[in-house]
Structures are given as structure tokens and as C-alpha cells.
N, CA, C and O atoms as a printed pandas DataFrame, in Angstrom:
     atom_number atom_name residue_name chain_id  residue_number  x_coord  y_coord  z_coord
0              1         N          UNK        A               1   78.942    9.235   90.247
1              2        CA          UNK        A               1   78.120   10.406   90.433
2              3         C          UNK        A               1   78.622   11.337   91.546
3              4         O          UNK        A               1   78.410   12.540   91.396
4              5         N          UNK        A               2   79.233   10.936   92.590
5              6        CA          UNK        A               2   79.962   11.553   93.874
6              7         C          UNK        A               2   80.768   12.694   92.910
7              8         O          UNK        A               2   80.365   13.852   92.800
8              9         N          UNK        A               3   81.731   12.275   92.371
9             10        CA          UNK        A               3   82.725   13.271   91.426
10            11         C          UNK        A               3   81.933   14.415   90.970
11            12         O          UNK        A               3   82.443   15.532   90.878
12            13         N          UNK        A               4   80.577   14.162   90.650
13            14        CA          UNK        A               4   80.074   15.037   89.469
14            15         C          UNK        A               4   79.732   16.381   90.929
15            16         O          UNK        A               4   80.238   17.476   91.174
16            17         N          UNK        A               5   78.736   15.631   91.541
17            18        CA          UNK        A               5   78.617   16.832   92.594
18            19         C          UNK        A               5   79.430   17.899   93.185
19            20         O          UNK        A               5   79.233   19.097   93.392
20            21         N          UNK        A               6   80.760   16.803   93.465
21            22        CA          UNK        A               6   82.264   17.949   93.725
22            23         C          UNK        A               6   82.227   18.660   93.146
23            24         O          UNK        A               6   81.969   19.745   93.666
24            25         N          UNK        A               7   82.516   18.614   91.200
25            26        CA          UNK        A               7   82.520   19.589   90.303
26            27         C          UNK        A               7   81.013   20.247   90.315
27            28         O          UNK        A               7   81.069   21.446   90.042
28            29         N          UNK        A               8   80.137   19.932   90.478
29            30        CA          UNK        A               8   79.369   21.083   90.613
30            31         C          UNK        A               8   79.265   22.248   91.745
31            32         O          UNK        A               8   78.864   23.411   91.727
32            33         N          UNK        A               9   79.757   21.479   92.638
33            34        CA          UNK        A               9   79.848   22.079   93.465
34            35         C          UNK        A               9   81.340   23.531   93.890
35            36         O          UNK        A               9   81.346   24.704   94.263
36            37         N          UNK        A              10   82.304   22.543   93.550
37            38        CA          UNK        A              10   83.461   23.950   92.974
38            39         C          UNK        A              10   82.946   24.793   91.831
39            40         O          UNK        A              10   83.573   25.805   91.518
40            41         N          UNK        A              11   81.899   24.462   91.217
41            42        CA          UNK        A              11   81.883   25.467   90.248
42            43         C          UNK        A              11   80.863   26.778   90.706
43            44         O          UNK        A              11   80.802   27.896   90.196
44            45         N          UNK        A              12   80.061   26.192   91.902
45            46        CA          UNK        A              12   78.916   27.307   92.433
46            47         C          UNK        A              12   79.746   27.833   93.641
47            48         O          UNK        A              12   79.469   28.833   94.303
48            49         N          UNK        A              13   80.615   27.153   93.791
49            50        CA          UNK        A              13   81.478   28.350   94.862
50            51         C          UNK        A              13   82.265   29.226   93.943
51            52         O          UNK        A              13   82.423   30.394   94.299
52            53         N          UNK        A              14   82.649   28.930   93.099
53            54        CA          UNK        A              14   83.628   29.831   92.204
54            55         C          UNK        A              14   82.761   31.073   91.462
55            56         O          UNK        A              14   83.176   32.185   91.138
56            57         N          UNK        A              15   81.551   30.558   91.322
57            58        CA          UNK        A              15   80.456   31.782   91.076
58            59         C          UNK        A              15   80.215   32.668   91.503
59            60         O          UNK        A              15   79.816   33.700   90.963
60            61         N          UNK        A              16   80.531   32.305   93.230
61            62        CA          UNK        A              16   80.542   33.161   94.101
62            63         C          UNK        A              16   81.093   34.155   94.555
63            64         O          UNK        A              16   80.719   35.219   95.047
64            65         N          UNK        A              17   82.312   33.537   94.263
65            66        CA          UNK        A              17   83.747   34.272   94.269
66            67         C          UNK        A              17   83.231   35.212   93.064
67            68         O          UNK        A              17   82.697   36.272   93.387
68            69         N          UNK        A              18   83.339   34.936   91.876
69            70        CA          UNK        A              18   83.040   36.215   91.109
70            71         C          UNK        A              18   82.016   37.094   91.455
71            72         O          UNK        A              18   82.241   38.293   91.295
72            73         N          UNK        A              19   81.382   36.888   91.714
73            74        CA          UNK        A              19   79.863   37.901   92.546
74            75         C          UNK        A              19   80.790   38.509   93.399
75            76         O          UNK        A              19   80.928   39.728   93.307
76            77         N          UNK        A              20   81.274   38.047   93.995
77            78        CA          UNK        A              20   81.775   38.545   95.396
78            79         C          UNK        A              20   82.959   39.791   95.055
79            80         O          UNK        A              20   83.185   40.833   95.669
80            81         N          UNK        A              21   83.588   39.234   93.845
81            82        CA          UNK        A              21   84.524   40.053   92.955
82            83         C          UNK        A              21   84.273   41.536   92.258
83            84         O          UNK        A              21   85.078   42.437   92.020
84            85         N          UNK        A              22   82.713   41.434   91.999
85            86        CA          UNK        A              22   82.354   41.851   91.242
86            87         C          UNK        A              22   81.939   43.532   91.830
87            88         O          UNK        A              22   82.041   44.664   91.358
88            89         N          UNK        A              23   81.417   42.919   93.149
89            90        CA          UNK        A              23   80.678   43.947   94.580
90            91         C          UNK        A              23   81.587   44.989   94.942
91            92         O          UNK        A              23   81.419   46.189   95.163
92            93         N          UNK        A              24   82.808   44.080   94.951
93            94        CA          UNK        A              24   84.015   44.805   95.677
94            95         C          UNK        A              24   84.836   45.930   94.084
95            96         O          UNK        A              24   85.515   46.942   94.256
96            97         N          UNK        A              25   84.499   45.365   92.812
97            98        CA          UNK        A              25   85.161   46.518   91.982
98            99         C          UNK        A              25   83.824   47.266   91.542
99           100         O          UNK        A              25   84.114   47.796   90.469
100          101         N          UNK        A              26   82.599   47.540   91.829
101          102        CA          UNK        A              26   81.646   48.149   91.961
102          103         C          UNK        A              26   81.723   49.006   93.526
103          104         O          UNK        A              26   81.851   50.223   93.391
104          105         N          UNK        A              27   81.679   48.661   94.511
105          106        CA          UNK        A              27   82.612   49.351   95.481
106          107         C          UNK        A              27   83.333   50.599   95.181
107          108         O          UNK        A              27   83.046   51.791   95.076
108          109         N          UNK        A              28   84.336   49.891   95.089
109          110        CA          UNK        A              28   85.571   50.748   94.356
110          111         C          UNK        A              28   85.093   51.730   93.688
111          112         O          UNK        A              28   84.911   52.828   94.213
112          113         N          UNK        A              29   84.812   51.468   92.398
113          114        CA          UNK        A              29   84.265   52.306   91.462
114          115         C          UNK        A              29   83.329   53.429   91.874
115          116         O          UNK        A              29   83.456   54.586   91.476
116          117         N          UNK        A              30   82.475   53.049   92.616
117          118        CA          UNK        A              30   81.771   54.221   93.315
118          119         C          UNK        A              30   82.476   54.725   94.500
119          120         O          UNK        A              30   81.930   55.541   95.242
120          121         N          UNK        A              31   83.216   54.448   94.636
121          122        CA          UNK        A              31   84.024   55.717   96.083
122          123         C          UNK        A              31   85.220   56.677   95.485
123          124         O          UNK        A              31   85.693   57.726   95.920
124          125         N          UNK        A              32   85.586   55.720   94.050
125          126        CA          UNK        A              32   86.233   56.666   93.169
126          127         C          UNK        A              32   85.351   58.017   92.597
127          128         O          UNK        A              32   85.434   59.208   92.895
128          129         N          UNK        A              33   84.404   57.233   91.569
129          130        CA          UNK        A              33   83.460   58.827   90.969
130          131         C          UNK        A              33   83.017   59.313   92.609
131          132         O          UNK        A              33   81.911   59.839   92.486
132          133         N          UNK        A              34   83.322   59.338   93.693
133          134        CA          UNK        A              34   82.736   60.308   94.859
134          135         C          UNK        A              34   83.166   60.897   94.952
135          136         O          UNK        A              34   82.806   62.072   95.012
136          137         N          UNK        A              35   85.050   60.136   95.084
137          138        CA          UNK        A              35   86.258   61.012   95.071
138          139         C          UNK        A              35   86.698   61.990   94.494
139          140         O          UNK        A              35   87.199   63.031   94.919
140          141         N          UNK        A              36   86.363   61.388   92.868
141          142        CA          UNK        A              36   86.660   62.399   91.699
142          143         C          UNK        A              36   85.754   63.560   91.497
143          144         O          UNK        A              36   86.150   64.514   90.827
144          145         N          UNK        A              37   83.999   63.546   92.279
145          146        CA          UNK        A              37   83.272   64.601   92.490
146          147         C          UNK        A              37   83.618   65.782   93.547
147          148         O          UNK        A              37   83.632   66.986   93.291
148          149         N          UNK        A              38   83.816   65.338   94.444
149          150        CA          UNK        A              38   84.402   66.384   95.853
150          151         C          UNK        A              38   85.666   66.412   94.983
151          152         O          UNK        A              38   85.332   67.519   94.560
152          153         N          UNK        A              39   86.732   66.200   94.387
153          154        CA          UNK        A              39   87.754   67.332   93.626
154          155         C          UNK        A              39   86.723   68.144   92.897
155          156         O          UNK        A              39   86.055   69.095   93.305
156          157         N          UNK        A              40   86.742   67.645   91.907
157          158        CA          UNK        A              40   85.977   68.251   90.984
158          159         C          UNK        A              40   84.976   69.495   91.473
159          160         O          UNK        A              40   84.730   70.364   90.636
160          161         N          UNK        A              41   84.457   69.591   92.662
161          162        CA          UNK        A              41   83.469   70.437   93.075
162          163         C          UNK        A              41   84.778   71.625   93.985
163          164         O          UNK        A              41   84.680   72.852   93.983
164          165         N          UNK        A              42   85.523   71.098   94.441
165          166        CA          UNK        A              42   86.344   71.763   95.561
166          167         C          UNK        A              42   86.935   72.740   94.670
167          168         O          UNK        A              42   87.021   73.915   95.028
168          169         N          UNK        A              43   87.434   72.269   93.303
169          170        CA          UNK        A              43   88.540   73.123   92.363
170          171         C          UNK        A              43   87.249   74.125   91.511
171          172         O          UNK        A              43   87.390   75.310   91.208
172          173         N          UNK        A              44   86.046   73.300   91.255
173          174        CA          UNK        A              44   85.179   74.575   90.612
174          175         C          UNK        A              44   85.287   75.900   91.627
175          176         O          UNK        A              44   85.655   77.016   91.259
176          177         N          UNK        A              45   84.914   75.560   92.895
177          178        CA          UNK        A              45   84.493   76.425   93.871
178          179         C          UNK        A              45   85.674   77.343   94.002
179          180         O          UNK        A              45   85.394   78.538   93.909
180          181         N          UNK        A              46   86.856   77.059   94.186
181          182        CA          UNK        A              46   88.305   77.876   93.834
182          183         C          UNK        A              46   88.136   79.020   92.561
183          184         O          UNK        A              46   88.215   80.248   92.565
184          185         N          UNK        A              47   87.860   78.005   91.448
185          186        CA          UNK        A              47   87.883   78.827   90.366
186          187         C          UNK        A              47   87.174   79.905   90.280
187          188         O          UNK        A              47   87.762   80.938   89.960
188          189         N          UNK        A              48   85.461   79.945   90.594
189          190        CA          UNK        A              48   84.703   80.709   90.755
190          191         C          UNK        A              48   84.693   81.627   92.032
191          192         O          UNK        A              48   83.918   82.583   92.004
192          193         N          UNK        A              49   85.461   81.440   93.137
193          194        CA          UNK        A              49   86.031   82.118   93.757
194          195         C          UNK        A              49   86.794   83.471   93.234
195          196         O          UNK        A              49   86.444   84.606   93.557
196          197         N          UNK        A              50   87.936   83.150   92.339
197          198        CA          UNK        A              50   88.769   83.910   92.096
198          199         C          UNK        A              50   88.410   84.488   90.944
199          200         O          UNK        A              50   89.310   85.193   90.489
200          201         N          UNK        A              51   87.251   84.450   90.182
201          202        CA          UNK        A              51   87.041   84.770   88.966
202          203         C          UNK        A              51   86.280   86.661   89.694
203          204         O          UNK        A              51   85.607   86.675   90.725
204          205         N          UNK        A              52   86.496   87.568   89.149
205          206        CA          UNK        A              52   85.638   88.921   89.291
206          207         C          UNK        A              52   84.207   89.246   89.435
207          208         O          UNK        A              52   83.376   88.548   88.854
208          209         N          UNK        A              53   83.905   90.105   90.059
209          210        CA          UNK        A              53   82.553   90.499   90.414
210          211         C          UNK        A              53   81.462   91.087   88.869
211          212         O          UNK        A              53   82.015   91.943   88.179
212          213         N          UNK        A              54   80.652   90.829   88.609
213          214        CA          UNK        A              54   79.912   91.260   87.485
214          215         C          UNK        A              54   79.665   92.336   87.559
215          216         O          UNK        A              54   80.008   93.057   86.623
216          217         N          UNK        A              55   79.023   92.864   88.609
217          218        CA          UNK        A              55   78.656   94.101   89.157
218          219         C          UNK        A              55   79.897   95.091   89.709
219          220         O          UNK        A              55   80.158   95.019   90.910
220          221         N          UNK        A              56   80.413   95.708   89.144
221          222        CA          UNK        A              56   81.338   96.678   90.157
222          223         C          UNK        A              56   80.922   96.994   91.712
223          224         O          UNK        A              56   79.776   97.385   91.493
224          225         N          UNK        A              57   81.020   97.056   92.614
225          226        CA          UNK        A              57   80.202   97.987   93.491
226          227         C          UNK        A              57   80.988   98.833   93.827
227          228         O          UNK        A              57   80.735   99.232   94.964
228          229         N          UNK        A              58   82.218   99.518   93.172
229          230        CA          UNK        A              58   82.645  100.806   93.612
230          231         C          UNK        A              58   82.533  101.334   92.350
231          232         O          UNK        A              58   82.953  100.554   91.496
232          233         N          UNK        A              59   82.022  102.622   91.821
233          234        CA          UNK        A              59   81.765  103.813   91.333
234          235         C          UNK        A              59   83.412  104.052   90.303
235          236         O          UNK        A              59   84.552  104.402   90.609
236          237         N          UNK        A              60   82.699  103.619   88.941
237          238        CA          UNK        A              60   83.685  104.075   87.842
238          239         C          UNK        A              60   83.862  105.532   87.606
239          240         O          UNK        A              60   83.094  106.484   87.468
240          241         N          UNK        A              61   85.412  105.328   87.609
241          242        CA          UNK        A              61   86.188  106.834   87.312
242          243         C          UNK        A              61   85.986  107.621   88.298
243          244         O          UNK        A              61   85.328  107.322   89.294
244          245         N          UNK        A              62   86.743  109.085   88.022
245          246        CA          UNK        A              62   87.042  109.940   89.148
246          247         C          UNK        A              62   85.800  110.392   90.201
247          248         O          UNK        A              62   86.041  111.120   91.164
């Protein structure tokens, strides 16, 4: 019965390890889509920057 506990017991640490695995590519994953938002927002803001005024405000033609 000693044996059996070992193996149960490597097997609830190894559980752990995956939990623990799991945190860290959930982590990740969210500091990426943060990353990929601040581009994503920085290059809209460029674009709409450089895009023209709707409104003229200087006076068409002569």
C-alpha cells in the first residue's frame, strides 16, 4: 500500500504542475491581446489622424 500512495501522490503533484502550466499560458495570452490592443489602437489613431477634415473650414473657391 506504501507504493500506491507514492503514485498517488506524484500524480497530485503533476496536477499541479499543469494548473500551474496552465496560469502561466493564460498569463501570456492576456498580455498578448493587451499588446495586440495598444497596437491596434496606436495605428487606428495614426490613421484617423491623417485621414481629412469633413468640414472645410477655409471658404471654397475664389
Amino acid at each position: 500500500m506504501p507504493e500506491r500512495r507514492v503514485w498517488v501522490r506524484f500524480l497530485a503533484d503533476r496536477a499541479g504542475l499543469v494548473r500551474s502550466n496552465e496560469r502561466m499560458i493564460l498569463l501570456f495570452l492576456l498580455l498578448l491581446s493587451i499588446a495586440a490592443l495598444a497596437v491596434f489602437l496606436h495605428y487606428t489613431t495614426l490613421v484617423l489622424e491623417g485621414l481629412p477634415e469633413p468640414i472645410p473650414t477655409e471658404p471654397i473657391g475664389p
